[in-house]
N, C-alpha and C positions, 0 to 999 in steps of 0.2 A: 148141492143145490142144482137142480135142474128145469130150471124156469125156459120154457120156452116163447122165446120172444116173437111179435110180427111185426113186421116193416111192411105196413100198407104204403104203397108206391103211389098210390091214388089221392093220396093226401097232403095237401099243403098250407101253412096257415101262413101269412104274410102278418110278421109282430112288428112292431117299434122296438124301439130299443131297452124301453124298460120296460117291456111284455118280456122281450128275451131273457131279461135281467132276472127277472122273475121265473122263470121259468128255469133257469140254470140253477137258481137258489131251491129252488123244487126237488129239483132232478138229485140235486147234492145229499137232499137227505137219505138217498140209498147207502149200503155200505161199499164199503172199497171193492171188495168181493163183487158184488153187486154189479158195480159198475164196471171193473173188467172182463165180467159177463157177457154185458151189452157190449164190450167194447169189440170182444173176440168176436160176436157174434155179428154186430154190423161191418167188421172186417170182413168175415167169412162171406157174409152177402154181396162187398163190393168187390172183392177179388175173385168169388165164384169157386169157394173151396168147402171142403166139407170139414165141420168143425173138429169132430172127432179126431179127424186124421187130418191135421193143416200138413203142410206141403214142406220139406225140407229145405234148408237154402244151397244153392248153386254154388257148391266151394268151388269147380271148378272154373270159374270168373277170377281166382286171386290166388296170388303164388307169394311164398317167403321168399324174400330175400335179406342176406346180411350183409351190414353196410362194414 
């Protein structure tokens, strides 16, 4: 599946809270799939990476030791 998503920046709708309610009951009906799509995908937009190739983690931040 390669659904390309847009994060219009320009857009903001100010909900109540059972507008939200509603709205997450919406969104739910995607699949799992689906939704870790968006989810990699709005990652990749806030942390400023490319999806294809996200970014490795910094092992060298952390070291074994045996107690």
């Amino acid at each position: 599946m390669s659904t390309l998503y847009k994060l219009d920046r320009t857009a903001f709708k100010a909900m109540t809270a059972e507008e939200a309610d509603q709205y997450q009951r919406d969104y739910s009906k995607e699949t799992l799939e689906e939704r870790l799509e968006i989810a990699l995908y709005l990652t990749s937009i806030a942390y400023n990476f490319d999806m294809k190739n996200p970014p490795g983690m910094d092992k060298t931040l952390f070291s074994v030791r045996s107690l």
